[in-house]
C-alpha positions, 0 to 999 in steps of 0.5 A: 374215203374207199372208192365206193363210197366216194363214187356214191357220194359224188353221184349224190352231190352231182345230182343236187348240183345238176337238179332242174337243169333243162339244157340237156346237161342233168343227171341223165346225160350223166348217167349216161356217160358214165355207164358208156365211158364204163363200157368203153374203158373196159374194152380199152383196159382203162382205169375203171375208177378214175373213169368213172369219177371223172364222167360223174363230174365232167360237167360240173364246172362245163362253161356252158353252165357257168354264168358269166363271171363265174368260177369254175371251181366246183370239182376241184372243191368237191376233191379236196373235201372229199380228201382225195389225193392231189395227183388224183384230183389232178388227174381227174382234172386234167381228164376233163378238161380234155373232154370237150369239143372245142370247135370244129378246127381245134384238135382235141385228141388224146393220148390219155386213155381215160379221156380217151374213154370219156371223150367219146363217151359224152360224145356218143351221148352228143349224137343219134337221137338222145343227141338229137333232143338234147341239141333242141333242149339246150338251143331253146334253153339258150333262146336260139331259133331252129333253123334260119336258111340265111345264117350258114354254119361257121367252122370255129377255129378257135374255142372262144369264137365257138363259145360265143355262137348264137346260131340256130340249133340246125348249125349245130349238127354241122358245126359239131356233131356230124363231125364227132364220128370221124373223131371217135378215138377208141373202136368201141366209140367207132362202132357206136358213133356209126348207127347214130350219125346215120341216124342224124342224116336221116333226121336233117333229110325228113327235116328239110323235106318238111321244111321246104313243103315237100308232100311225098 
């Protein structure tokens, strides 16, 4: 199958995949990466292809829309029946599974640039005020309250501890994603992450102002 064509039949199979998702994870987060990843690759000199084929199905097999005792098994299926080469699907395997955050003491640098690229591409889209509804959006699909000033946040130092997190959405952003600037890996993504992690800061400050009854 010519890149093209794979590329549009993968965008039509991601979105029958992520059709009616309500965590924040549907075919517009997606969209997003993808067009971000883009713009990133190209100002690193990346694989545009594999890039892009590997933004449109990142999150495909993600283990927060798995169920419990699921396979994730979904991308590398998709490949095989789409008769993509093996050292490409594995490629595009292995770019995505560098792509997630893991928790706030587990390092997920690259040297890969195509990871590179999509990491902070759907990092970006983690952050500022898309990332801001989507966090709310994903804490409420998963029954999590907004904020609780008992439960403090916890810096997971393994991934399976950060997976089994239940805590409420107000965590999240120091538990994850007032990290994720200082862990942009491409100056593009620097640039990009600065505006938008200002833009959570003041989003926490009008938050507790509210929360703790203050008029003015």
């Amino acid at each position: 199958m010519e890149n093209e064509h794979l590329l549009k039949a993968t965008e039509n199979f991601v979105k029958s995949v992520l059709e009616g998702e309500s965590s924040g994870h549907d075919w517009w987060h997606i969209h997003r990466v993808r067009n971000l990843a883009l713009m990133i690759a190209k100002s690193e000199g990346a694989d545009l292809f594999v890039v892009e084929l590997a933004a449109l199905l990142h999150d495909i097999d993600d283990w927060k829309l798995i169920e419990a005792g699921g396979e994730e098994q979904k991308t590398k299926t998709w490949l095989r029946n789409c008769n993509v080469g093996e050292n490409v699907a594995e490629r595009i395997c292995n770019i995505i599974e560098g792509v997630s955050f893991k928790g706030a003491g587990v390092n997920t640098s690259t040297n890969d640039i195509e990871c590179k690229a999509l990491q902070d591409a759907d990092r970006l889209d983690a952050i500022g005020a898309v990332g801001i509804a989507r966090t709310f959006a994903y804490g409420g699909n998963r029954g999590r309250g907004i904020y609780d000033p008992e439960i403090q946040p916890e810096m997971h130092t393994d991934f399976e501890n950060y997976k089994k997190s239940n805590a409420p959405t107000i965590n999240h952003f120091y538990e994850k994603l007032l990290l994720l600037k200082d862990q942009m890996q491409t100056k593009m993504g620097r640039n990009l992450a600065e505006q938008r992690h200002d833009f959570m800061i003041l989003f926490l400050n009008q938050f507790y102002d509210e929360w703790n009854g203050k008029l003015l």
